[in-house]
N, C-alpha and C positions, 0 to 999 in steps of 0.2 A: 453766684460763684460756686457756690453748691452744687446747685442743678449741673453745671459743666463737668463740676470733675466728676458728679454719678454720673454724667453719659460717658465719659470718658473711659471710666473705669467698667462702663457696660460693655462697650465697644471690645476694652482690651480683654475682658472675658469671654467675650463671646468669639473673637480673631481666635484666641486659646483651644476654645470648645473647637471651633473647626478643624484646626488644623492638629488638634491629638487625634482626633477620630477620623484623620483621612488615611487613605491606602495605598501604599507603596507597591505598583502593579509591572512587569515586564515585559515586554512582547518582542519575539521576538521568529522572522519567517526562516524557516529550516532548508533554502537553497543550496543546493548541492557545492555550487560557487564558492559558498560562503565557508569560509576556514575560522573565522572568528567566533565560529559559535558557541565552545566550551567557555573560550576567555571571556563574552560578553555574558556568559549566562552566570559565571563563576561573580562576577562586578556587579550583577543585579541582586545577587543572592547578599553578598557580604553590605549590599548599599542599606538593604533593609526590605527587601521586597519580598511580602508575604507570598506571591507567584508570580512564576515565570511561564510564561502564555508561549507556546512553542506551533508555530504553523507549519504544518504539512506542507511538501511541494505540489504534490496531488490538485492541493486547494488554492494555487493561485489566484485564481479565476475570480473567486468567489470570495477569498477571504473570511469563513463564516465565524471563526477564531477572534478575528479583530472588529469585525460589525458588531458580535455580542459584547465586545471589550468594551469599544467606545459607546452602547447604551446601557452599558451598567456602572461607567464612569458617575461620582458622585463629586457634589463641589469639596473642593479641597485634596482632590487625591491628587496624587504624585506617576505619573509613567513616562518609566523609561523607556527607549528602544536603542537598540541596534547603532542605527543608522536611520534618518529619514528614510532616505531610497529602498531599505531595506522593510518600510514599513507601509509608505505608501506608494502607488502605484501611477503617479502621473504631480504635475501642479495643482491640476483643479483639486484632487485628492488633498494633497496637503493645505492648502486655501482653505477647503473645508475644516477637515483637521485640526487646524490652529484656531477657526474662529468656534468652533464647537468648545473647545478646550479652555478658549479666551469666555464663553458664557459662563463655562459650568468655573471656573477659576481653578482648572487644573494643571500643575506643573511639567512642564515637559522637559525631557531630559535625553539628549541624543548623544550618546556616549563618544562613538568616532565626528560625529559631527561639532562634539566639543561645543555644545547648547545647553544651555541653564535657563527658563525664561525667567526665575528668579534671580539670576544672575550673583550665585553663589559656587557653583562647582567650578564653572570655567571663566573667568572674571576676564582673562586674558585674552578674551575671542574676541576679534574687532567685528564692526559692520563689513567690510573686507570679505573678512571670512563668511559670514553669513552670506551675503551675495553668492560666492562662490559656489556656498551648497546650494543655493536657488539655481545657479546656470547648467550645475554637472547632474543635478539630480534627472532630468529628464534620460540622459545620458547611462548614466547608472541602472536606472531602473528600465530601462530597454534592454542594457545587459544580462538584468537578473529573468528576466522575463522569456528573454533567447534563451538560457542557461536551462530553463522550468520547463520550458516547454520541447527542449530537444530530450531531456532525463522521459518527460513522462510516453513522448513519441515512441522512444526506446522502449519505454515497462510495457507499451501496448501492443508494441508492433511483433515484439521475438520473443515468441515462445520456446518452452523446451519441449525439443522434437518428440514426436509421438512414438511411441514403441510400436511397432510392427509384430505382429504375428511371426514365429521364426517359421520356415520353408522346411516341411518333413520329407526328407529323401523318400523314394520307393522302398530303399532296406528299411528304414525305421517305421513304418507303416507297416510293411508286411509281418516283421517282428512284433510289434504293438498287438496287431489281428492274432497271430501264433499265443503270445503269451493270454492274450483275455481268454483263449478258447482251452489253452491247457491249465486256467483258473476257474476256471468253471462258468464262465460269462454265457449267459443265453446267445442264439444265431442274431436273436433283433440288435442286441444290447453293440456285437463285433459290429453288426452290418450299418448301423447307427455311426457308430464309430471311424469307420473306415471312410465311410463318403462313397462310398459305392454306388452307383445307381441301380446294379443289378447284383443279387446273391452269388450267380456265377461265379464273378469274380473272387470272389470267399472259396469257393472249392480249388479255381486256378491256384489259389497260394497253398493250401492244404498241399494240395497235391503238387507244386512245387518242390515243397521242401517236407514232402512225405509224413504227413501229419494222419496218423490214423484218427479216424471218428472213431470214436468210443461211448459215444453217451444216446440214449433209444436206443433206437432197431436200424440205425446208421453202424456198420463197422466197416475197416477198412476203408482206402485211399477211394475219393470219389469218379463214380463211373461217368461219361456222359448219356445221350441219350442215346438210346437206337432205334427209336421210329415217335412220332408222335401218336400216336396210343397207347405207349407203357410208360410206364411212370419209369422217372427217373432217377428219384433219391430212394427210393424202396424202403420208406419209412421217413417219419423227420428226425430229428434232429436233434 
C-alpha cells in the first residue's frame, strides 16, 4: 500500500516538473488578408507566451519560421496559433501537425478555431465544430495562399521607374562650353565635356557668340583655314 502511494505521489511530481517547465510559444503567419493580427498577437502575449513567432509573406513557400518551431517544440509545451489555416498549409500538413504534437504531448491552441486539446479554454466547441474546421480548412488556406502569392507577384514584378538622364537643349550645352572656357577649364577638359567629336565645333560656338580666346598665343575670335599647308589655330590654346 506504500509502494502505491510512493508511485503515485512520483507520478504527481513528476506531471508537476513537466508542465512548470514547459513553454508557452505563438505562431503566427503575417498574410496581408489577415486583419486579425494585432488582436491575435495582443491574446498570445496576455495568455502567457514567452514569444510570438511572426512569419513573413515572402516565406510562404517555405515556412522556415515554423519547421524550426515545431523541431524545437519540447514535451509539455503549449502553442498557440492564429487559426489552423493560418498555420498550416494543406490536411496532410495538419495530419502531421497534430500527431507530432500528440508524440511530443504538446498543447494546442487555435484561438479563432476555438481548440483547446486540453479541453480547458473552449469547453463549449462541440465535434460539430471541429469537423467544420476540418472541411473549410482546405478552402481557407487556398485563399490565404492566392492572397501571398498575388502581394509577392506585385513586390517582384513593379518597380520604381528608373530615372532617365535629362535631355540638354543646344543653348544649355553651348552655355556650359562658354562658361568652363571663361573659368579657366583646359580645350580637352570643354571638348570632353561637350561630346563633340571634333574640336571645330568648339570654335563654331566661340565664334557664335563672340567669345575672344585669350589664353597662349590664341587671341581673338577663331579664324578658319585657308589652304591646307598653314596652320590654322596659329598657336594652341
Amino acid at each position: 500500500m506504500i509502494s502505491y502511494q510512493i508511485k503515485l505521489l512520483y507520478l504527481h511530481l513528476l506531471s508537476s516538473i513537466v508542465y512548470n517547465d514547459m513553454a508557452k510559444v505563438g505562431y503566427i503567419f503575417k498574410a496581408n488578408s489577415y486583419d486579425a493580427f494585432d488582436a491575435d498577437k495582443e491574446w498570445m502575449q496576455q495568455y502567457g507566451c514567452v514569444q510570438v513567432i511572426e512569419e513573413s509573406v515572402e516565406h510562404e513557400t517555405l515556412r522556415p519560421l515554423w519547421k524550426q518551431l515545431m523541431a524545437n517544440l519540447e514535451r509539455g509545451d503549449e502553442l498557440v496559433v492564429a487559426k489552423f489555416s493560418n498555420a498550416v498549409r494543406g490536411l496532410r500538413e495538419l495530419a502531421a501537425f497534430i500527431e507530432l504534437c500528440r508524440i511530443k504531448v504538446v498543447r494546442i491552441i487555435s484561438i479563432h478555431d476555438r481548440i483547446d486539446t486540453r479541453n480547458e479554454l473552449f469547453s463549449d466547441t462541440t465535434a460539430a465544430k471541429v469537423l467544420e474546421m476540418f472541411g473549410a480548412l482546405p478552402e481557407e488556406v487556398a485563399v490565404l495562399r492566392k492572397s501571398s502569392d498575388h502581394i509577392m507577384r506585385l513586390q517582384q514584378n513593379i518597380k520604381a521607374p528608373v530615372k532617365t538622364k535629362k535631355a540638354v537643349t543646344k543653348e544649355e550645352r553651348d552655355q556650359t562650353i562658354i562658361d568652363m572656357y571663361n573659368n579657366g577649364h583646359s580645350l580637352a577638359d570643354i571638348w570632353a565635356a561637350s561630346g563633340f567629336s571634333s574640336k571645330s565645333s568648339l570654335w563654331r560656338i566661340f565664334n557664335k557668340h563672340g567669345i575672344k580666346l585669350n589664353r597662349g598665343k590664341t587671341s581673338g575670335p577663331r579664324k578658319k583655314q585657308k589652304s591646307k599647308g598653314n596652320e590654322a589655330d596659329g598657336g594652341n590654346v
